[in-house]
C-alpha positions in Angstrom: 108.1 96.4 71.0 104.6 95.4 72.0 105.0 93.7 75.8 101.8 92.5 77.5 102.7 93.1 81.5 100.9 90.7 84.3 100.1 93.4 86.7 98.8 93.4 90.0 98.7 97.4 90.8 101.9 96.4 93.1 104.5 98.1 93.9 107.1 95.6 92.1 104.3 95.7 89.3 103.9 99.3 88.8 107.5 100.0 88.7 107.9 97.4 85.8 104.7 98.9 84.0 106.8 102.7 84.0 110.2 101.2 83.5 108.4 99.5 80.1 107.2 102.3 78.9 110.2 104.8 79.5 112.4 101.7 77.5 109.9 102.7 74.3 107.6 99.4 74.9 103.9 99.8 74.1 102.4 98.2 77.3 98.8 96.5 77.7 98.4 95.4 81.3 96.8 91.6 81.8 94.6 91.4 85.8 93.4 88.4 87.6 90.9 88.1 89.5 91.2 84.6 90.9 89.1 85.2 94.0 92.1 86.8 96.2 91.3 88.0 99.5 93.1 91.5 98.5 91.0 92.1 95.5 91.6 95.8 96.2 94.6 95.5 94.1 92.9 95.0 91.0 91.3 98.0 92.1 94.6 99.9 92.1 95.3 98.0 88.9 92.4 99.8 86.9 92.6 103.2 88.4 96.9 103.7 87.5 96.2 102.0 84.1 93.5 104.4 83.5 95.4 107.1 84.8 98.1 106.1 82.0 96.1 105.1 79.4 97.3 102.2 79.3 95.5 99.4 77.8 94.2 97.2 80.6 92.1 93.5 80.8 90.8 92.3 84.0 89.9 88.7 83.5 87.8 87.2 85.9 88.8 83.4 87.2 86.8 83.6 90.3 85.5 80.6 89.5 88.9 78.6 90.0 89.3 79.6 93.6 88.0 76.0 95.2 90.9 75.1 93.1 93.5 77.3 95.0 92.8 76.2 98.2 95.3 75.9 101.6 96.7 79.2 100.4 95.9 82.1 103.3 95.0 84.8 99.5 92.4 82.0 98.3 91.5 79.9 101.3 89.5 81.9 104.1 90.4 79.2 106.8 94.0 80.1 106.4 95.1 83.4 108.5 97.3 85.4 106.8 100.8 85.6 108.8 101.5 88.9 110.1 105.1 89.9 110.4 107.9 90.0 108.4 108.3 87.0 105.9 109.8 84.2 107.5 110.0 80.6 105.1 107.0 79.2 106.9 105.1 82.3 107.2 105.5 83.2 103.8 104.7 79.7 102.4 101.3 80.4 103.7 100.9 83.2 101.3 101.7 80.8 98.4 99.1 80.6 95.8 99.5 77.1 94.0 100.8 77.8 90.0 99.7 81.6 90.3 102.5 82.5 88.3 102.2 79.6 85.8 98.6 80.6 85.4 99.3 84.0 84.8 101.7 83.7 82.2 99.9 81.3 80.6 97.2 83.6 80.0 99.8 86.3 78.9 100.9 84.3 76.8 97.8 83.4 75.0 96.6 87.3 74.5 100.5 88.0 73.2 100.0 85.2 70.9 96.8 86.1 69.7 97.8 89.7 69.4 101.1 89.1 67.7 103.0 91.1 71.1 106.8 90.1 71.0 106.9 90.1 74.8 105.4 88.9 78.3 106.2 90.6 81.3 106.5 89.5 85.2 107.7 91.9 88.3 109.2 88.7 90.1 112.3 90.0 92.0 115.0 88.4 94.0 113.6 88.5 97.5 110.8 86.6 96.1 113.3 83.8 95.1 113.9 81.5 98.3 110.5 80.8 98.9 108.0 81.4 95.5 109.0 78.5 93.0 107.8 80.5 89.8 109.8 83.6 90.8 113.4 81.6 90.5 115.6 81.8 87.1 114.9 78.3 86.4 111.3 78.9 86.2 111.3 81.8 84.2 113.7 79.9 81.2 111.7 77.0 81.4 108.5 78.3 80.8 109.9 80.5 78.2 111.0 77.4 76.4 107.4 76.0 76.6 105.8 79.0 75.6 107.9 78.7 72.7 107.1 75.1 71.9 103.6 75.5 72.2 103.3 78.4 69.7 104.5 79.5 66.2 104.4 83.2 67.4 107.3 83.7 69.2 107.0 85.3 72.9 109.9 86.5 75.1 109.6 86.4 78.2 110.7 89.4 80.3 111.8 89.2 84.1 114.0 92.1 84.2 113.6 92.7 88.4 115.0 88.8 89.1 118.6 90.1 90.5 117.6 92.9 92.3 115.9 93.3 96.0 112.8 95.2 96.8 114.7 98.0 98.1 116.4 98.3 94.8 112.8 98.1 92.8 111.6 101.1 95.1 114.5 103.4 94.0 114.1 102.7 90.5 110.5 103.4 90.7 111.3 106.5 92.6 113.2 108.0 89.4 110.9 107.4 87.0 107.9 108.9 88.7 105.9 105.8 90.5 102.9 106.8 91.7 103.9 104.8 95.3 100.9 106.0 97.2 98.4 105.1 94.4 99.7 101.2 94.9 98.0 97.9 96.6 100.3 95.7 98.2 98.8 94.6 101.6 97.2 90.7 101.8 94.7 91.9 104.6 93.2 94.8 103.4 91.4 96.9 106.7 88.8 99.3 106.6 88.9 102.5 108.2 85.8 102.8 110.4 86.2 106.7 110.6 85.8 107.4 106.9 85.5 103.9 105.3 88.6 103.9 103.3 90.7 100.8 102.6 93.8 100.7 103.9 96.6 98.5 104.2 97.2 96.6 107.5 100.5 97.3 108.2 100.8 93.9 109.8 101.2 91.3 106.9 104.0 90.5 105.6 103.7 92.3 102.5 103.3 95.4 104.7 105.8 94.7 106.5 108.0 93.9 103.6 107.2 97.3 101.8 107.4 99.4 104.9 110.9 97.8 105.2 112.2 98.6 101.8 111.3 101.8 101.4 113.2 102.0 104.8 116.0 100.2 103.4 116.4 102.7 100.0 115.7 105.5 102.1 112.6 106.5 100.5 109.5 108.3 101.9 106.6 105.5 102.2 103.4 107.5 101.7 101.4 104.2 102.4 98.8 104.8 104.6 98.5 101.7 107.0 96.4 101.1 110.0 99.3 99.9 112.0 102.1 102.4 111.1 105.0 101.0 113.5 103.9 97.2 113.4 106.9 96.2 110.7 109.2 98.6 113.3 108.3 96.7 116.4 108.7 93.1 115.2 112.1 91.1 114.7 113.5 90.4 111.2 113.6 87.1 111.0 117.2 85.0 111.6 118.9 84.4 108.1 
């Protein structure tokens, strides 16, 4: 099956992109460039696709970005909340209709290309807060990518029941490249040999740091702030 992957050189992403191709799929990887503040993950993006060669399309909507505003990724007079996600911190990070976007787009090139599948890395920790990472998204807007094409497209959301911890020991058995990934939304630069790093702070760093914690992984992220996710409270569920 021919499965066009939205990928964002993630961690959630990455793992999706290996767990495709050791099901069989043949994978081309669909980029966006929307203007984000952490650009550096298209970076990772092209470099692991490359490394794979796996078919890969950056497409730039840089453009759109006026468009995006009150978001902290797309609006640079929003902060981006450090700490672990909380329902107001992390509604900051919210980009309005990313997802719906996406898709859209990977819909279009699977159309155009005849590929029986789309496929997202939403998970379940990303279901409280992110609207177009919930169940009821995802079969909606499979039903109207089906009624507003004659190819059919699946949709593919295989990660929605499982946690972040549980995406970061399946990538561990097949192989993930962990280190090679781009998850921070405040990417720092080290003055002392001008490498980009991830903050640490975020709470996407945070988030990581605590799930490789959690499946008792190794985390061979570098950050700036190692301890940072450590020293703050989780917040009250």
């Amino acid at each position: 099956m021919q499965t066009i992957l939205i990928y964002s050189g993630g961690l959630d992403s990455t793992t999706l992109l290996y767990h495709l191709r050791a099901e069989g799929q043949t994978v081309a990887a669909l980029s966006v460039d929307y203007g984000q503040r952490h650009r550096q993950e298209v970076v990772a993006a092209q470099a692991l696709c490359a490394a794979l060669g796996v078919e890969h399309q950056v497409v730039d909507l840089r453009a759109v970005r006026p468009l995006l505003a009150g978001s902290s990724q797309t609006d640079p007079t929003v902060a981006v909340p450090q700490g672990h996600y909380a329902d107001l911190t992390m509604k900051q990070t919210v980009v309005p209709n990313r997802n719906m976007l996406l898709l859209a787009l990977a819909g279009a090139w699977a159309v155009s290309r005849q590929a029986e599948a789309i496929a997202y890395a939403a998970h379940g920790g990303d279901h409280a807060i992110y609207p177009d990472c919930r169940p009821a998204f995802v079969a909606a807007f499979a039903q109207t990518l089906a009624l507003a094409n004659w190819h059919p497209v699946t949709v593919l959301a295989p990660f929605l029941a499982l946690d972040k911890a549980a995406i970061v020991r399946l990538g561990a058995s097949l192989g993930v490249p962990f280190g090679q990934t781009w998850s921070c939304y405040d990417p720092q630069t080290d003055l002392s040999t001008g490498r980009t790093l991830h903050c640490g702070r975020c709470g996407t760093c945070c988030e990581r740091a605590l799930s490789f914690d959690e499946a008792g992984i190794e985390d061979p992220t570098i950050y700036m702030d190692t301890t940072y996710w450590k020293r703050v409270s989780l917040p009250k569920t």
